[in-house]
C-alpha positions as CSV (number, residue, x, y, z in Angstrom):
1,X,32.0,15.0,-48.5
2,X,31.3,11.8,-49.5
3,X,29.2,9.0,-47.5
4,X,30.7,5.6,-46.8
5,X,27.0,4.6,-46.0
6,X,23.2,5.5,-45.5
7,X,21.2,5.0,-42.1
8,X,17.6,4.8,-42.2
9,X,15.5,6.2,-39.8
10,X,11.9,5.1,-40.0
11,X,8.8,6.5,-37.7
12,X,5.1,5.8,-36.4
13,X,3.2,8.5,-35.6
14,X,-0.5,8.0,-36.3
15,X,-2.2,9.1,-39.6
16,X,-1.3,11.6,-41.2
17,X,-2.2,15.4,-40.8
18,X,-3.0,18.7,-42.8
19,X,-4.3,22.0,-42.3
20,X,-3.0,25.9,-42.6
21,X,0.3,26.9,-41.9
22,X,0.9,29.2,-38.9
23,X,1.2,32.8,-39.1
24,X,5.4,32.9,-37.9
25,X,5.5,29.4,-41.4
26,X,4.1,31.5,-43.3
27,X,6.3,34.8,-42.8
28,X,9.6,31.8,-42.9
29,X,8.2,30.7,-45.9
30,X,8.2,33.3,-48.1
31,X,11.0,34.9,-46.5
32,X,13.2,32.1,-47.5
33,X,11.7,32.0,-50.9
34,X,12.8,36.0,-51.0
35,X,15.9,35.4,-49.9
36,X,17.1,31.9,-50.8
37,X,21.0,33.0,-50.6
38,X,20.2,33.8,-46.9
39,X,22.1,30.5,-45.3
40,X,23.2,32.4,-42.4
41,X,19.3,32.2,-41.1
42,X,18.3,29.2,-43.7
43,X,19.9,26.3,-41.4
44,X,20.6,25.8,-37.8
45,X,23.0,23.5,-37.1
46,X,23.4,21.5,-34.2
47,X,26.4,18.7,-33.5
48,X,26.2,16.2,-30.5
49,X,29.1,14.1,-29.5
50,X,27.3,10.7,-29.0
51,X,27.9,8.1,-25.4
52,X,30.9,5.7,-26.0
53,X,28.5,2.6,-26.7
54,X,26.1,4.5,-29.1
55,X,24.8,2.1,-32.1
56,X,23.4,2.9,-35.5
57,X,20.1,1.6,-34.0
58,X,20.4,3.7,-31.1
59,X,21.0,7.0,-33.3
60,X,18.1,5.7,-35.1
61,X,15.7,5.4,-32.5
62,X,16.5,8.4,-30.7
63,X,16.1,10.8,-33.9
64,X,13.1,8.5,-35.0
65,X,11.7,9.6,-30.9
66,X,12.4,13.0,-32.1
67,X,10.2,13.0,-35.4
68,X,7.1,11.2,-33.1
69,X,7.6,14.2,-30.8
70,X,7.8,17.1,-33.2
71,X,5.4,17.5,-36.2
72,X,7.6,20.1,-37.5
73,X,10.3,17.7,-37.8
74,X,8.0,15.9,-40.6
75,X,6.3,18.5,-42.2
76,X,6.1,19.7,-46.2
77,X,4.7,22.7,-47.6
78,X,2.0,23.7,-50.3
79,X,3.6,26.0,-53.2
80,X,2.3,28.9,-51.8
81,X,2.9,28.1,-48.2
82,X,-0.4,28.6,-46.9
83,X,-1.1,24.9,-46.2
84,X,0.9,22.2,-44.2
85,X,0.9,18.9,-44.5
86,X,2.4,16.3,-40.9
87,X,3.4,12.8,-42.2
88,X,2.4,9.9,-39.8
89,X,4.7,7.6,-41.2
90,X,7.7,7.8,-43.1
91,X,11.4,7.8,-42.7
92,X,14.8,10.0,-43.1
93,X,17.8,9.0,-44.4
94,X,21.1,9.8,-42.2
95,X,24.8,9.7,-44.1
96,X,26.7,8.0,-42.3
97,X,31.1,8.9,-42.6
98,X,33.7,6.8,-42.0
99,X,35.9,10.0,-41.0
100,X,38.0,10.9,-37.9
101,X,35.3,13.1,-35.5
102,X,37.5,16.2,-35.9
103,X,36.5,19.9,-37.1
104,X,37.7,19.9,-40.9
105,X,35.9,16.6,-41.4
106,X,32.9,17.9,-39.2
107,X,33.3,21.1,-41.5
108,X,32.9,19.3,-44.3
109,X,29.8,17.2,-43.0
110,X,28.2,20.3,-42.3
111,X,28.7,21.7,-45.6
112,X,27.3,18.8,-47.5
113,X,24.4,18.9,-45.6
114,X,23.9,22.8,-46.3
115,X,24.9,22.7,-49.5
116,X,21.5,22.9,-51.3
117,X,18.5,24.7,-49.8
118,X,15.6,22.6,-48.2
119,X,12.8,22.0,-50.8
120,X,9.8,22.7,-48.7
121,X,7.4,21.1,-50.9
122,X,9.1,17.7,-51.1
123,X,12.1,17.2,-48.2
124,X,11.5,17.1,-44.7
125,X,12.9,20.3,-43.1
126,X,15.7,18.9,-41.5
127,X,19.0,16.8,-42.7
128,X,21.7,14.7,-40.5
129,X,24.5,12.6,-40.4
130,X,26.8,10.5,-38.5
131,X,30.6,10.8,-38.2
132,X,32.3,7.2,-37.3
133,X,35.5,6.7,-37.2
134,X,36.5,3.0,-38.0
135,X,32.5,2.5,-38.1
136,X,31.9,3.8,-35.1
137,X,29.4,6.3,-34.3
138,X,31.2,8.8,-32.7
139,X,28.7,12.5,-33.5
140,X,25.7,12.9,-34.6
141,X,25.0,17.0,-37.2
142,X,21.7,17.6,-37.8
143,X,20.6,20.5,-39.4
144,X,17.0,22.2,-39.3
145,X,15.3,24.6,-41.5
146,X,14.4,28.1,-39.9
147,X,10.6,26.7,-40.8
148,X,11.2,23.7,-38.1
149,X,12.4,25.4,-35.7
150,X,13.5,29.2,-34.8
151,X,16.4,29.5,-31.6
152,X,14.2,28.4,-28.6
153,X,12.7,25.5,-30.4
154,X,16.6,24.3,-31.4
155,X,17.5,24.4,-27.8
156,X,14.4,22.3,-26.9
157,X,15.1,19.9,-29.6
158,X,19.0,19.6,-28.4
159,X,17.9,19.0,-24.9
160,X,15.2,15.8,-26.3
161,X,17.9,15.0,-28.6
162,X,20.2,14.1,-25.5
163,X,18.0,12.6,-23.5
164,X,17.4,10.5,-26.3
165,X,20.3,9.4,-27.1
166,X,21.2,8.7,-23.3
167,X,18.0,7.4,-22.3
168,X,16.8,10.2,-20.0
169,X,13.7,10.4,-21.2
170,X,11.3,10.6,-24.7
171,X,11.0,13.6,-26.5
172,X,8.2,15.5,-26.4
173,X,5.2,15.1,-23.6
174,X,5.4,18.8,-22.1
175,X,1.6,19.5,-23.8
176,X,2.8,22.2,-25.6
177,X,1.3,22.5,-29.3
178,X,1.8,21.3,-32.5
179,X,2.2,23.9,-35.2
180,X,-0.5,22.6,-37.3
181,X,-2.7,23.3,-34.1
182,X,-1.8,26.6,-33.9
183,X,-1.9,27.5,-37.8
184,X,-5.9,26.3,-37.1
185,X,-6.1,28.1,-33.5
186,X,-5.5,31.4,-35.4
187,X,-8.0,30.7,-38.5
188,X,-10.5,31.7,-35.1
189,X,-12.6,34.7,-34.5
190,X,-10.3,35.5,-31.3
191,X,-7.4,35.1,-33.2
192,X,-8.2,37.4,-36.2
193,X,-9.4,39.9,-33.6
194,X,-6.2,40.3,-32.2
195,X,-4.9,40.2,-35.7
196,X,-6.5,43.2,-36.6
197,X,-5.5,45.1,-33.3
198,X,-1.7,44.0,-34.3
199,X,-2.4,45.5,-38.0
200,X,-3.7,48.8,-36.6
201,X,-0.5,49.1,-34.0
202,X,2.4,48.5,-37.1
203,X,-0.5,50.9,-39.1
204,X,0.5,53.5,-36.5
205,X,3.8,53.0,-36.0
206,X,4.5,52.7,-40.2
207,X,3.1,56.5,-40.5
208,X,6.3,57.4,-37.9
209,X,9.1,55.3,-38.7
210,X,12.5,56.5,-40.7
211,X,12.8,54.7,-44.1
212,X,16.4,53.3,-42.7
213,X,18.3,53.5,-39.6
214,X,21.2,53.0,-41.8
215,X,20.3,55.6,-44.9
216,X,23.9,56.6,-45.0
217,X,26.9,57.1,-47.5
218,X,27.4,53.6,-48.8
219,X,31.2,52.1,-48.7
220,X,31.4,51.0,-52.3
221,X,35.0,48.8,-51.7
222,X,32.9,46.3,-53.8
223,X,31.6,42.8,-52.3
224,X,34.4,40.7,-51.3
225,X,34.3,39.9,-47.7
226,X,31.1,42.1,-47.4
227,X,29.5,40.7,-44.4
228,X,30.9,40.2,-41.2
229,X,30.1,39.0,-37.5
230,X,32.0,41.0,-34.5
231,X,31.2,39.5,-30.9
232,X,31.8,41.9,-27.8
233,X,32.4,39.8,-24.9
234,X,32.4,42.3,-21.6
235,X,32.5,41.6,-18.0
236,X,31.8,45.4,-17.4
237,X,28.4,44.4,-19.6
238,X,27.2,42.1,-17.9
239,X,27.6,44.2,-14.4
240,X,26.1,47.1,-15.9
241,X,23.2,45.5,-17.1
242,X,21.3,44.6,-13.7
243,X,22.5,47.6,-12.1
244,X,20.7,50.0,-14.4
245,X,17.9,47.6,-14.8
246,X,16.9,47.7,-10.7
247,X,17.1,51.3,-11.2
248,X,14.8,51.9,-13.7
249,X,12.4,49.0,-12.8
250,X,12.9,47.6,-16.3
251,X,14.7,44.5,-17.6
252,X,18.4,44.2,-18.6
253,X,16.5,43.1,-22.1
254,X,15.3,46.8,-22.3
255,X,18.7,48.2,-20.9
256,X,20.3,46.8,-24.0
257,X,17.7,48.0,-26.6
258,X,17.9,51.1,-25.1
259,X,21.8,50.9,-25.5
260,X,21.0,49.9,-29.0
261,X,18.7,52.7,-30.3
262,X,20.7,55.3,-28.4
263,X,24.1,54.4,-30.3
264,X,22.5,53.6,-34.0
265,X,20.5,56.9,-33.7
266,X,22.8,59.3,-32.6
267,X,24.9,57.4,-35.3
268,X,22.7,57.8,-38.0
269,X,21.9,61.5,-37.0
270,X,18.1,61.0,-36.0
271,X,16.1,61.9,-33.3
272,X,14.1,58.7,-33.4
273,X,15.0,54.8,-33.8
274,X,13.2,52.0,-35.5
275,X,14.3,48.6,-34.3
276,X,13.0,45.3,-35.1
277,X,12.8,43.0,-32.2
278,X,12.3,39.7,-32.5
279,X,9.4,38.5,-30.5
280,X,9.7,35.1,-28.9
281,X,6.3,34.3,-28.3
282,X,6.3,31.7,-25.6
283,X,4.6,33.5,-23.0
284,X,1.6,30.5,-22.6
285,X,2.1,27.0,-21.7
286,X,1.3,25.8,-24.1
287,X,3.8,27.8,-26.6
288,X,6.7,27.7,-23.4
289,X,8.1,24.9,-25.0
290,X,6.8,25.0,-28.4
291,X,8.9,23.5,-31.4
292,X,8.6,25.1,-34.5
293,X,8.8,28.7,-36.1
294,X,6.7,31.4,-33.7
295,X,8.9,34.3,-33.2
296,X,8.1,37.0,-34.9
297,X,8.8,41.0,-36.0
298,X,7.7,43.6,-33.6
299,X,8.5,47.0,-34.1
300,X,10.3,49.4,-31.6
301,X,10.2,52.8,-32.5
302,X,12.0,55.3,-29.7
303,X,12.1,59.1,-29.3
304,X,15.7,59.8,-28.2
305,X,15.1,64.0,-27.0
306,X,16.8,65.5,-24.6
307,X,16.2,63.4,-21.7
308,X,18.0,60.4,-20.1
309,X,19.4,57.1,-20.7
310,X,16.8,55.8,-17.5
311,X,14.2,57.8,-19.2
312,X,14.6,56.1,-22.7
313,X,15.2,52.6,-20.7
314,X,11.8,53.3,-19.3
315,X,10.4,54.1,-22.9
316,X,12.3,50.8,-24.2
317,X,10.3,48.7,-21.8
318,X,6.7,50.2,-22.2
319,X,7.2,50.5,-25.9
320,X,8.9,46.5,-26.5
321,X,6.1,45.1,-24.2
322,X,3.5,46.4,-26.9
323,X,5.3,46.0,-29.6
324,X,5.5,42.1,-28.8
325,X,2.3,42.2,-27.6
326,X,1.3,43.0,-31.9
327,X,4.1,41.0,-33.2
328,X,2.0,38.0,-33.7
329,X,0.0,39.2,-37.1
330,X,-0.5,37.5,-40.3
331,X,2.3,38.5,-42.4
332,X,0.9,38.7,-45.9
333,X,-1.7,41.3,-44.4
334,X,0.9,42.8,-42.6
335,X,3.2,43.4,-45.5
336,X,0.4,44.7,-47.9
337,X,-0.5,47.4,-44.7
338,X,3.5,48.0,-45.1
339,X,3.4,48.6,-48.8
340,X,0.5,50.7,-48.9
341,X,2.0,52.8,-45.8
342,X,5.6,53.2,-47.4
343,X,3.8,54.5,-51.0
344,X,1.4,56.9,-49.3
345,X,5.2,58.5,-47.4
346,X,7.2,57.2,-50.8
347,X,9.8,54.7,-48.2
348,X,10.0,51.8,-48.4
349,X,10.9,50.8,-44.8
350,X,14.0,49.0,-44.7
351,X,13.9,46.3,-41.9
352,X,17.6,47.1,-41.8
353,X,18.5,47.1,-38.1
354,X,17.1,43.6,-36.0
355,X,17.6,43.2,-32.0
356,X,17.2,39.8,-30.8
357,X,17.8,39.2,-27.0
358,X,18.2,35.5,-26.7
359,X,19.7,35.8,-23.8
360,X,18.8,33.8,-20.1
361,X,18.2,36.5,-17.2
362,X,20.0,35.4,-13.8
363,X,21.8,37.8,-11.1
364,X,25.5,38.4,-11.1
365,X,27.1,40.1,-8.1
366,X,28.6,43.0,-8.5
367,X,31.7,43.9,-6.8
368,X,34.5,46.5,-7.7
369,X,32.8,47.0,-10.9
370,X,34.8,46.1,-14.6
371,X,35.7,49.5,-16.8
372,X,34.8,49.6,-20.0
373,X,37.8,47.5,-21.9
374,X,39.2,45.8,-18.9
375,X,38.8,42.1,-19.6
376,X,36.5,43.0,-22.9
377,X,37.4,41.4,-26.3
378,X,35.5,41.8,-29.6
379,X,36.5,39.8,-32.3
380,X,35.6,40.2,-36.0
381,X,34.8,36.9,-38.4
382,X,34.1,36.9,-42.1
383,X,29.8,35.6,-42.2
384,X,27.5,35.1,-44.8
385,X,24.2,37.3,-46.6
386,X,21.5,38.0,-44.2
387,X,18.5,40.4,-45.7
388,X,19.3,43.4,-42.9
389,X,22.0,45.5,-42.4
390,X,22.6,45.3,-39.0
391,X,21.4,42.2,-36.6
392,X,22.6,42.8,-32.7
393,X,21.7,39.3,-31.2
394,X,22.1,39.4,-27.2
395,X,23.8,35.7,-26.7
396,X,24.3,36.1,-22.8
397,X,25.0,38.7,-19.8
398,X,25.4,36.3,-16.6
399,X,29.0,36.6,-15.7
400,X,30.4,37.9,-18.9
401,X,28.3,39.3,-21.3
402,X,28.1,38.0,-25.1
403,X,26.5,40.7,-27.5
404,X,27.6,39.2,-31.4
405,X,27.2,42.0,-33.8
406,X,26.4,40.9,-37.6
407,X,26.9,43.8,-40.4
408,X,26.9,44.4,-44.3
409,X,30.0,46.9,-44.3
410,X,28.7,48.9,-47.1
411,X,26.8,50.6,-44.1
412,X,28.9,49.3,-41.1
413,X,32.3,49.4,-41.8
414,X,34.4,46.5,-39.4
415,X,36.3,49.6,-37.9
416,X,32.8,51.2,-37.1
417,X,31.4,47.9,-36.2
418,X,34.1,47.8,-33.9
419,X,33.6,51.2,-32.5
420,X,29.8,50.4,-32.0
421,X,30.1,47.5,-29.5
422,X,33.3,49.6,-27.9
423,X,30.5,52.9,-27.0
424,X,27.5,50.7,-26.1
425,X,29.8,49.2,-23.8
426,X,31.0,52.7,-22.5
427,X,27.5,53.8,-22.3
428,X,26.4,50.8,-20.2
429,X,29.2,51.5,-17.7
430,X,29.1,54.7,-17.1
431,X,25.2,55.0,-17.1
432,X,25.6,52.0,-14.3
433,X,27.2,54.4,-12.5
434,X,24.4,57.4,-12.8
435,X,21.8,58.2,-14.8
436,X,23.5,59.9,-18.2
437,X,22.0,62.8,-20.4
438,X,21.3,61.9,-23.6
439,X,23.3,65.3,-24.7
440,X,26.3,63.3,-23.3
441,X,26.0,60.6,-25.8
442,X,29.2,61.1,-28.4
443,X,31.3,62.0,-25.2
444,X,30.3,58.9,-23.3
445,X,30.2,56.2,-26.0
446,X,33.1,57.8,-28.5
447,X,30.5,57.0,-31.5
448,X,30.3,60.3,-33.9
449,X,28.0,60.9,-35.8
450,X,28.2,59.5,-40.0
451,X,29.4,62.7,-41.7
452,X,27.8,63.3,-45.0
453,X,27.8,66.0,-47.2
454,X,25.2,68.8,-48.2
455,X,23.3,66.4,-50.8
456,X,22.1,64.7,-47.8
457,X,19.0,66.4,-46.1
458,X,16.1,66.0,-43.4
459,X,13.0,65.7,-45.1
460,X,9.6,63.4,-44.0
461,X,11.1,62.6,-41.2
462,X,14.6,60.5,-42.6
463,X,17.6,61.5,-44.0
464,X,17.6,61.6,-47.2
465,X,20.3,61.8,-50.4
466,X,18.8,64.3,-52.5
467,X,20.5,63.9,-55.4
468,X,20.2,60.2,-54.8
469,X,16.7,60.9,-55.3
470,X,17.2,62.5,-58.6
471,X,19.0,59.2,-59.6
472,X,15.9,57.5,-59.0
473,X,13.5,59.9,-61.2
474,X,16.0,59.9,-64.4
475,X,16.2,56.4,-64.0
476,X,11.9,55.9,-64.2
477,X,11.9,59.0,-66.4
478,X,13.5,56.9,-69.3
479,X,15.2,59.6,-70.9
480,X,12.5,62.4,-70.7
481,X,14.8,65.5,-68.7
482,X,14.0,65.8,-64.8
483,X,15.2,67.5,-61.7
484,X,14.0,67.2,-58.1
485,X,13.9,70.1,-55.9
486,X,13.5,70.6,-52.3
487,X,11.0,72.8,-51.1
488,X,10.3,74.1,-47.5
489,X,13.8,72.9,-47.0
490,X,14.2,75.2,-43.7
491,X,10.9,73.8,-42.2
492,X,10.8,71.8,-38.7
493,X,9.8,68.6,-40.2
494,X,12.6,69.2,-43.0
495,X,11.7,70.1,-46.7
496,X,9.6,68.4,-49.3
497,X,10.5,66.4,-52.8
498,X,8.6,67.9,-55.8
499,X,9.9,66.0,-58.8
500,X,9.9,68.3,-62.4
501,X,9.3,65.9,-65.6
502,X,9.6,66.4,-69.2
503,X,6.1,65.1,-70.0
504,X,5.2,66.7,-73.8
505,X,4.0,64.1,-76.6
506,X,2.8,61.2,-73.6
507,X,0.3,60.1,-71.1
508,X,2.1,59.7,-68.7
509,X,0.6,60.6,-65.2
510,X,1.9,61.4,-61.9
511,X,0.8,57.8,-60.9
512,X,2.5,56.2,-63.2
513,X,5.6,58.1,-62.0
514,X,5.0,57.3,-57.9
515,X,4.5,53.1,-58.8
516,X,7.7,53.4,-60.9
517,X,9.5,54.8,-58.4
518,X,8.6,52.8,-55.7
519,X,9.4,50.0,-57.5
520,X,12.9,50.9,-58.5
521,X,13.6,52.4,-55.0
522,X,15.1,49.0,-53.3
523,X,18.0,50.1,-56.2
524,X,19.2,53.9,-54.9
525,X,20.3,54.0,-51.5
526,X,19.3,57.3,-49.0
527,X,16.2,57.9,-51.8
528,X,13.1,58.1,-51.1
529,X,10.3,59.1,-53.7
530,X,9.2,62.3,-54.5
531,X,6.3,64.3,-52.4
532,X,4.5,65.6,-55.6
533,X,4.9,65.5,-59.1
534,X,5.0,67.9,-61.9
535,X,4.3,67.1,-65.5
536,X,5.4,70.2,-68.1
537,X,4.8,70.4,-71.7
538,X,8.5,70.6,-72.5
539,X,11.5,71.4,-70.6
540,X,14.1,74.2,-69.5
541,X,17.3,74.0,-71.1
542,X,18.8,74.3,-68.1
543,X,17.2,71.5,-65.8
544,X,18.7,72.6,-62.7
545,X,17.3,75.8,-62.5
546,X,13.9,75.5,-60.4
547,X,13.0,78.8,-61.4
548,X,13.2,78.0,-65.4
549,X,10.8,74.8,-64.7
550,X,8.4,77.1,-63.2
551,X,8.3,78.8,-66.6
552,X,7.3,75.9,-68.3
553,X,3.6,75.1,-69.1
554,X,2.3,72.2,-66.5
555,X,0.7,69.4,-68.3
556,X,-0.8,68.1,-65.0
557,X,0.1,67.9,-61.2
558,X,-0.3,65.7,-58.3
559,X,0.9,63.3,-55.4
560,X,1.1,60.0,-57.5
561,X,-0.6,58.2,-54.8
562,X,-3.9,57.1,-56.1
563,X,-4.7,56.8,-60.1
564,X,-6.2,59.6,-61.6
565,X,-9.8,59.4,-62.9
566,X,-10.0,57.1,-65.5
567,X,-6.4,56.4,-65.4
């Protein structure tokens, strides 16, 4: 959409600033430069109907108040995104529309705006314009960068933004602190202590975790209308939710993460759940009403067994309260822990599933209480790429409860998308009602389990598509013959992957073979890598048959996971 004019908005903050990014910039950064196509996370958008006798000089001045109040507002980024620099001075440029304040012309001034992806290095990190009708100021879009701000910080920003504009108040002045303060708080001793505690917790909890909660027979209907977005909105929810809470002396945020785990892994067919939570991170006063990126991963790993829904809310709440005690860890560290963890098990963990309770906590009274379905509606929308598989985002549970599912239906089909949010809901209710054995789960919630056939088996602790696997070896064997066996397959912990390669006239090593599948993993779905690796000076001629591989002379042996001498 085109502008019929420019607005320029100019500031005065002091001199200018620059330092290290924070840790939660620095994870948005190169998160963004991983996944640029990721617009459904890139932008957050906010529209705001201005007063009847709104001026271009008041929009001005009220979104110039907001850049003097919020260094993020003004910031750019080194290449690398390890250093920030806060402009003093400056100005932004608003378009300005002479076009009726309805949605398709609001729909089009939001698309303009998020047409392109910010350019950290060079454009302030967020964009806006005015619609006036007849030259009238009539609504002001701005749109931030994930890096500005993450979903607490937006609703901060909204609530200066209107005070702004309707003279309430400046923005800004509750002490809380800049991000370039923080990015140089945690360059500190204190900081990198607890830095290093956070590495050692994911260190742990990397050794345990599945490589996917969603390693599961792909849909392969192609990638039109791939992604979609179905919100649950449930009286019966949001009455469950405080009820089971009080109970198990935990908080409805648990109750619904241990709703979460309970259906996805039961689901999936696992004992045990991987979630990652977001952490908000605004436990100080000074971070309370912090504006910029802080949130960060921390990851929930749950033991379903045999007990209880109020025994796994219990674990929910003990294990999310130290998981976002370590969520706030340098990320580049963090990741090269992950890497090295995923090649010594051959995963590479998937960050597939993501819980985010943004949620306000407040009573509700409960009455005759709702059943599952009576005055619930979930409705499905086509969205956009996101870099997960599943994202459950908790929007609200006073009065009615909002719970907005997000999916890639390769792994989520919309029907089972729809029959997800149906059983938590089930589950909620019924466990409100008393405390429900786990054993109970596929009667309670409806949710069965993904069937899948007998390539599919339990070994290191996932579920794993064996011949998926051998996909993944022929494809880094580059045409040398291979198989992949399972061995131990009857075990408790499940079998173990012992990969058979055509090795005769090369130097190639057992090494070489573990970094090239790890690196071509991301590409075969329900694989993992090979346990152990077995060279041979030729191969059967009937590569199936493990017996006829164990005929073959072994050139040379091993786990792949550290170079051989001299290699």
């Amino acid at each position: 959409m085109h502008p019929s004019d420019t607005l320029t908005v100019s500031f005065d903050a002091g001199p200018d600033k620059e330092g290290p990014t924070s840790w939660a910039q620095l994870k948005t950064f190169h998160r963004r430069a991983r996944y640029p196509h990721d617009r459904y996370s890139s932008f957050l958008t906010h529209t705001a109907e201005l007063p009847v006798a709104t001026s271009r000089s008041g929009v001005a001045e009220a979104v110039a108040a907001l850049l003097v109040a919020h260094e993020s507002l003004r910031t750019v980024y080194a290449d690398d995104g390890r250093r920030q620099h806060v402009s003093g001075r400056g100005g932004l440029t608003l378009t300005v529309h002479d076009a009726p304040d309805d949605e398709e012309a609001l729909e089009r001034v939001v698309g303009s705006l998020t047409h392109n992806p910010f350019d950290f290095a060079r454009e302030f990190p967020l964009r806006a314009a005015v619609l006036a009708p007849g030259g009238r100021p009539a609504r002001l879009v701005v749109v931030y960068s994930h890096i500005a701000v993450d979903g607490e910080g937006l609703r901060i920003v909204i609530e200066d933004l209107h005070n702004a504009l309707t003279g309430r108040g400046e923005p800004g002045g509750s002490g809380a602190a800049q991000p370039l303060e923080l990015g140089l708080e945690q360059q500190s001793p204190a900081w990198q202590e607890r830095n290093a505690a956070a590495l050692r917790h994911w260190d742990k909890a990397m050794e345990r975790v599945p490589q996917s909660m969603l390693a599961v027979p792909v849909a392969t209907d192609g990638d039109a209308d791939r992604y979609v977005c179905g919100v649950l909105e449930s009286r019966a929810v949001a009455e469950a939710l405080p009820v089971i809470a009080a109970r198990t002396r935990a908080s409805t945020s648990a109750v619904m993460l241990a709703a979460t785990a309970a259906v996805l892994a039961h689901r999936a067919g696992l004992s045990r759940c991987a979630l990652t939570a977001i952490a908000a991170n605004r436990n100080t006063p000074r971070t309370a009403r912090y504006v910029g990126t802080i949130s960060q991963d921390a990851l929930v790993l749950l033991t379903l067994g045999d007990g209880t829904f109020d025994a796994l809310v219990r674990r929910a709440w003990t294990g999310s309260l130290a998981a976002y005690q370590h969520s706030q860890v340098h990320p580049v560290e963090l990741w090269d822990r992950m890497e090295k963890a995923g090649s010594r098990r051959g995963i590479r963990f998937a960050r597939d599933c993501v819980f985010n309770d943004r949620s306000v906590p407040g009573g509700i009274e409960v009455s005759d209480q709702a059943a599952p379905g009576e005055g619930s509606t979930i409705r499905v929308e086509q969205a956009t790429f996101m870099p997960v598989r599943f994202f459950l985002r908790v929007v609200r549970t006073d009065g009615t409860a909002e719970i907005a599912l997000w999916s890639d239906t390769r792994y989520l089909p919309e029907p089972e998308l729809r029959a997800f949010l149906t059983g938590m809901e089930r589950l909620l209710v019924a466990a409100a009602k008393e405390d429900i054995p786990l054993g109970r789960l596929q009667e309670i919630s409806g949710v069965v389990p993904v069937p899948r056939g007998p390539q599919w088996q339990r070994i290191a602790g996932s579920l794993v598509d064996v011949d998926a696997v051998r996909g993944l070896v022929e494809a880094v064997a580059r045409g040398r013959r291979s198989a992949v066996f399972v061995t131990d397959a009857s075990a408790p912990g499940g079998g173990e992957l012992v990969a058979y390669v055509d090795g005769s006239g090369t130097s190639l090593t057992s090494y070489a073979l573990h970094q090239a599948c790890m690196a071509a993993l991301p590409d075969f779905d329900g694989a993992i890598a090979p346990a152990r690796y077995v060279l041979c000076d030729g191969a059967p001629g009937d590569t199936s048959d493990e017996a006829a591989w164990l005929s073959v002379p072994v050139t040379s042996t091993g786990d792949g996971r550290a170079p051989d001498p001299g290699e």
